[in-house]
N, C-alpha and C positions, 0 to 999 in steps of 0.2 A: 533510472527505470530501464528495465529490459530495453532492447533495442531504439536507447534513446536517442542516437547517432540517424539511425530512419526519422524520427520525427520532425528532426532539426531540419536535416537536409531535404524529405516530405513539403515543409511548412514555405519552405524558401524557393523550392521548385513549382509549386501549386499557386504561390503569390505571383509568380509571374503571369500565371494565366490572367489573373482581376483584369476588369473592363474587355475582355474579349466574350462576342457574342458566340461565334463557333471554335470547336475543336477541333484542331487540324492533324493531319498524322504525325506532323513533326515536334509537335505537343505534346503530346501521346509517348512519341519514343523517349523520348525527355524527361517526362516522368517517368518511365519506365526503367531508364537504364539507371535516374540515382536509385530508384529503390532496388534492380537488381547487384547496384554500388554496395549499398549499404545493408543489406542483405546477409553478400559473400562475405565481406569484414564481419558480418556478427554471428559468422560461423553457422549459417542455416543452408543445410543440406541441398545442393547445385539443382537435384533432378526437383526439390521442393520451390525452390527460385523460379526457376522456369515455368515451371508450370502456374506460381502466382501472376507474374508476371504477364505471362502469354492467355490467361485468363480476363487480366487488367485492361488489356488492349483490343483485345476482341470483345468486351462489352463496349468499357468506350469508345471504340469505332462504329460497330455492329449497331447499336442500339438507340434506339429514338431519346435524349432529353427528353422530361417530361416540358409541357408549354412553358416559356417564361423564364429557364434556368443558364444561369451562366456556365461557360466553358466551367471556370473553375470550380462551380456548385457542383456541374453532373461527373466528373470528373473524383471531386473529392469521395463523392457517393458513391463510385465504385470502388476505388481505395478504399475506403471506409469497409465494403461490404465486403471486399476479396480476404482483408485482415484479419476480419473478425471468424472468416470461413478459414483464415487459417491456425489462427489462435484455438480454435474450435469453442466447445459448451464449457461451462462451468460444471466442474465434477459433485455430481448428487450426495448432497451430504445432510440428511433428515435431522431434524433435530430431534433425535428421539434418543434410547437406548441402541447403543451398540460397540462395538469394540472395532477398532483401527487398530491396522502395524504396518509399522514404517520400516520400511528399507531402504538401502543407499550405498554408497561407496564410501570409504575413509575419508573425514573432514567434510562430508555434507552438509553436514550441521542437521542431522536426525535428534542429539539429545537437545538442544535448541529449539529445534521445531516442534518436539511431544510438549514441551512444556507450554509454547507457544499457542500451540491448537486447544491446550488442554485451558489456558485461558481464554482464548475465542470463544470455546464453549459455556466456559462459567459464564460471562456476559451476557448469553443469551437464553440465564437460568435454568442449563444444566449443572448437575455435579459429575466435575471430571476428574480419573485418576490416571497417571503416568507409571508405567511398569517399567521398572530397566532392568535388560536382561542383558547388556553388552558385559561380559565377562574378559574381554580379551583387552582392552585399552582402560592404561591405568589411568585413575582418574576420574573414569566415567562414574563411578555411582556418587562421590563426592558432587561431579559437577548437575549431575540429571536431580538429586535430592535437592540442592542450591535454588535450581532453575525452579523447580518444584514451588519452594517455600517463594519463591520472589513471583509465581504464577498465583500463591494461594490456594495450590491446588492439592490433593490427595497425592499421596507418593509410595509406591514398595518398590524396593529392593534388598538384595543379599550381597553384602560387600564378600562376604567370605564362601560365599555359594563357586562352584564351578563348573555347575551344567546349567546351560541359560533357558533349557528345555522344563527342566525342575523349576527353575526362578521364575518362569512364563505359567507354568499351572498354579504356584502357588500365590502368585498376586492375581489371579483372577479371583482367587478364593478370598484374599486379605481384601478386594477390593468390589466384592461382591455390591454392596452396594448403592454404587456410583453409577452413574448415567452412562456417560463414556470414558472407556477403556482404553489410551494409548500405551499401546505396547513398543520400547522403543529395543530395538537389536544392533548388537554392532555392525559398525560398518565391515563391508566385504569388498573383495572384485569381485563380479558378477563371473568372470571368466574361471574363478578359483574354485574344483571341484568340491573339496572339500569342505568349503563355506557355503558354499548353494547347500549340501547337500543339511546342513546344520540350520540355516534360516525355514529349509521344508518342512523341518524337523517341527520347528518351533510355530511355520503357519499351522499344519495338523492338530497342534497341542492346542494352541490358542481358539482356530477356527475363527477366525474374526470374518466380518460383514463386509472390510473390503481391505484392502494394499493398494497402500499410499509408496508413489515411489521420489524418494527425496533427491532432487538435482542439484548443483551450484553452478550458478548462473555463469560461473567463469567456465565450463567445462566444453571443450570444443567436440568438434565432431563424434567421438570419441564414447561420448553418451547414447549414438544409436546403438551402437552394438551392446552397450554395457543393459542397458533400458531392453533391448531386444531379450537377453539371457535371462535377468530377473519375470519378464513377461509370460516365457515358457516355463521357470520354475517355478512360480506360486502364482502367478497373475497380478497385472497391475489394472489399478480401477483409476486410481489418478494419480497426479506427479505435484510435488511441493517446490516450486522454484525457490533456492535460497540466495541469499548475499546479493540483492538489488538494492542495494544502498551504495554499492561502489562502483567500480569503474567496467563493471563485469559484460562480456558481448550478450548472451545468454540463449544465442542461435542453436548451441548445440542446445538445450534444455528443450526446443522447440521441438528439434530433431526426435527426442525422446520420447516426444508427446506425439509424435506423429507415430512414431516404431511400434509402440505400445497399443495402438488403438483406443488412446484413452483421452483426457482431458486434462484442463489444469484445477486442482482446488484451492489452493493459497498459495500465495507471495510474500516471501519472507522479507521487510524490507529495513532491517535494522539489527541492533543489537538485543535490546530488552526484550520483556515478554508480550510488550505490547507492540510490537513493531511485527503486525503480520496485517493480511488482509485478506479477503475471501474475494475469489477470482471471479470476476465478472466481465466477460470477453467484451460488451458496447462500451461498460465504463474507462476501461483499462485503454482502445483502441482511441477511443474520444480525445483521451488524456493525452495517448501520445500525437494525436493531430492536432491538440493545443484547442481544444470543445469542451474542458474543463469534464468534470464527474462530480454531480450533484450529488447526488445516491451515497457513493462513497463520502461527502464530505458533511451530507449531513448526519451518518452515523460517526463518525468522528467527533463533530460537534457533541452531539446527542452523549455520547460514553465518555467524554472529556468534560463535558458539564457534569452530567450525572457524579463525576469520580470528585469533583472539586467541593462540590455541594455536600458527599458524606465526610469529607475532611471538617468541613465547616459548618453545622448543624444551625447557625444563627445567622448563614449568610440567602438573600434571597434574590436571585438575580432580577426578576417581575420589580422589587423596588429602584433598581437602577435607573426603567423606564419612569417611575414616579416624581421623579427632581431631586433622587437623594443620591447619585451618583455622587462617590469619594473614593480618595485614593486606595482606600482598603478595596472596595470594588474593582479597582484598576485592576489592582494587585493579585485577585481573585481571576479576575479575565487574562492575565500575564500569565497566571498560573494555567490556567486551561489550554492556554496556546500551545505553552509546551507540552502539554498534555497528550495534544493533537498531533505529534511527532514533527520532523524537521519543516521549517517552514516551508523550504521549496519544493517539496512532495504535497504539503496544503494548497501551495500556489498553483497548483500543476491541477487541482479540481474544483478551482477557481472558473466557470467560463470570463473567458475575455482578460483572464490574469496568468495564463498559463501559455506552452507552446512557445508563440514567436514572441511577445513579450517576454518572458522570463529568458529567452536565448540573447535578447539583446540587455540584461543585466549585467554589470561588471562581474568578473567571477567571485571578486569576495561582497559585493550587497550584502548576502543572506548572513556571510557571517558576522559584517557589522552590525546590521539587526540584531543578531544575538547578543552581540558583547555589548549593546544597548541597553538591551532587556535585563541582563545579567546587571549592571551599571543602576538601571535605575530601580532593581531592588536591594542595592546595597543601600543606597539613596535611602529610600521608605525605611528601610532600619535605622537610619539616623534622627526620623522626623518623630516628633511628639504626638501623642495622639490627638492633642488638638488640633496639629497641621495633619495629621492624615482625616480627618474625620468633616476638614474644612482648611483645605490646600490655600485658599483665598487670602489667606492671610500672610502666608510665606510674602515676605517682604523682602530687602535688601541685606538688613541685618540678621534674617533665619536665616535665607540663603547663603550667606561667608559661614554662618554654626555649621548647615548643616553638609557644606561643603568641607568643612577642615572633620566635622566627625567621620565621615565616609570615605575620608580619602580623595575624594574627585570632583573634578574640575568645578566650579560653579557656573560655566557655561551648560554642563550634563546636570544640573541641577534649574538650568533652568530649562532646558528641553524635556524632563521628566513635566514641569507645568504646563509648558506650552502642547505637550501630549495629552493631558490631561483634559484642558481645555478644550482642546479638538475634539474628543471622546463625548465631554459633555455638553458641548454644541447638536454633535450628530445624535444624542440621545436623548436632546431636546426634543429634535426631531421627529423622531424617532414614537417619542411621548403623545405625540399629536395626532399619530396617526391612529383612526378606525381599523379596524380587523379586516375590510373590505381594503384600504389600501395598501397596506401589507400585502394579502394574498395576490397585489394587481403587481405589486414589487416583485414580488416571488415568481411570478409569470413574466414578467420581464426579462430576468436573468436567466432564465430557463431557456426564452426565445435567444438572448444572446448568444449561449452559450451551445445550443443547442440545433435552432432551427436554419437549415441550409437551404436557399434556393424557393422558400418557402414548402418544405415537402412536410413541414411537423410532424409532431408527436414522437418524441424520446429526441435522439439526435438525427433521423433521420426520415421519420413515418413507419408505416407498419411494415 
């Protein structure tokens, strides 16, 4: 995650505060200076530092705690509240008819992201199409068609076209009509008169409803100026951070959003076409203070179910809670995980599983997890349908079969049952509960996750 270096070092300076009744100035400074630490390493703009910072300090000194709240609650609540003021809004993006174009530098990852967005959209039962007009980098209509067909989504292009201004009016025509309209253009220097003067070219033709300007989270300071020049030639309405799925600072992308006047709309945070998310400044901030993000994790759930359920037209997950839990089910729920993208991005809008928990995990956990889950669906392709349909009966001598068919270990054949088990205990559970305790669960982990100092309502009150 963007600036995920702040949250670590955030979560480890703010724990120091627990069991103190007052904040003192040298508290204050303390926090202050990892996060002006972690900051400068992530490449966000000195004169934007300072001023978060010297913001930070002058409420929590200045300002009264509300009755009742620890050093570390009111404390966190301003952090919380300075972050979000810096991350700024969430860029307006209607679900209605309209046309986007995306602009960027070389290697942004703009043909990635049109296909990206143009799946976001689908999801949320528009019909989207992707236009590629990049004429200049070979490759690009193969790859943005690709991207296309792996989105689902509508596609024009002219491999053999060589005015991208031409290519740009004529798939609005081919793509008449589709809901929304990502126009994706090659990448430029913003600094290169020549190519400014060709993307104007191409906003005019198009006239779309807004410009999106596509960042890479690795790009240092570098991007104020680039974000500043695109801003005066067609205007930016919001910015796409890409490649947070690696080790990337994404300060300067910060910087970019501040130069512009604009805001963030999605977070690109993976490879596929599912690997995006739609920017939500409380959820995004929460997550990096280790307060989990509901919101986001129940639509993840929700479009990971939904996607498993039309693969399997006979599978119903309501029966799971009934006592018919079996390994096909598992197997269904395994598949959804992955659904849900990397696990440690899920863990992270976990409240109470995320933050400092996940900081103190071995670095390879997550990946033994995977090559578990990988393991024990090789596993299930070894077992017969009576053992999948009723595990119970895997005995000593299935387990050596179905051990020597698979390949692996019979101890991972027996940690696929003993999983199993576990599964169908909590869904025992699970079964017993009324719709009223449930909802009281649901409120539980909400206040976990959620409620600071007791101020309620979202992560922090109104």
């Amino acid at each position: 995650m963007v600036l995920d270096d702040l949250g670590s070092s955030l979560r480890s300076t703010l724990n120091d505060l627990r069991g103190k009744s007052r904040i003192s100035e040298e508290d204050v400074e303390e926090v202050v200076k990892e996060i002006q630490r972690s900051l400068l390493q992530a490449d966000v703009d000195v004169d934007l530092v300072m001023e978060l910072t010297d913001s930070i300090k002058t409420r929590a000194l200045g300002e009264e705690p509300p009755a009742g709240t620890t050093a570390h609650d009111w404390v966190l609540r301003v952090v919380y509240d300075e972050l979000v003021g810096l991350v700024g809004e969430s860029t307006e993006l209607p679900l209605e008819s309209q046309t986007i174009l995306l602009a960027g530098l070389y290697g942004s990852g703009k043909t990635t992201t049109a296909a990206k967005m143009a799946w976001w959209f689908s999801k949320k039962g528009l019909r989207p199409a992707v236009i590629q007009t990049d004429t200049d980098r070979p490759g690009a209509y193969d790859q943005a068609e690709q991207m296309a067909a792996n989105a689902e989504v509508d596609f024009y292009g002219d491999p053999d076209a060589e005015d991208p201004v031409e290519i740009a009016r004529d798939g609005l025509e081919a793509t008449e009509d589709a809901d929304v309209r990502i126009v994706d253009t090659a990448g430029r220097d913003a600094l290169n008169r020549e190519l400014v003067d060709r993307i104007e070219e191409i906003d005019e033709a198009v006239d779309p409803d807004r410009n999106l300007l596509v960042i890479d989270a690795a790009m240092g300071q570098s991007a104020r100026n680039q974000a500043q020049e695109f801003e005066e030639s067609i205007g930016i309405e919001g910015v796409v951070i890409t490649k947070l799925d690696g080790t990337a600072k994404g300060g300067g992308a910060l910087a970019a959003v501040n130069e512009t006047g604009s805001s963030i709309a999605f977070l690109g945070t993976g490879e596929t076409v599912s690997d995006i998310e739609r920017f939500e400044p409380s959820g995004f901030i929460s997550r990096l203070l280790g307060m989990g993000d509901l919101q986001q994790l129940t639509e993840r759930v929700e479009r990971a179910m939904a996607e498993t359920e039309e693969e399997e037209d006979d599978w119903e997950p309501e029966d799971m809670l009934e006592g018919q839990f079996t390994l096909k089910d598992m197997r269904k729920q395994m598949e959804t995980m992955n659904r849900m993208g990397p696990l440690d991005q899920v863990m992270d809008m976990i409240p109470g599983m995320g933050g400092g928990l996940m900081d103190q995990m071995p670095d390879d956990a997550m990946d033994v997890t995977k090559e578990r889950l990988r393991d024990f669906e090789v596993i299930m392709d070894s077992m017969t349908e009576a053992e999948l349909e009723n595990p119970r009966i895997v005995g000593k001598q299935r387990t050596e079969r179905i051990a020597r068919g698979s390949g692996k270990p019979e101890q991972r054949v027996r940690e696929l049952l003993e999983q199993y088990n576990a599964m169908n205990r909590m869904l025992d559970q699970f079964g017993g509960m009324g719709e009223g305790d449930m909802e009281r669960m649901m409120q539980k982990m909400q206040q976990q996750g959620g409620d600071v100092g007791g101020m309620g309502g979202g992560p922090f009150g109104d």
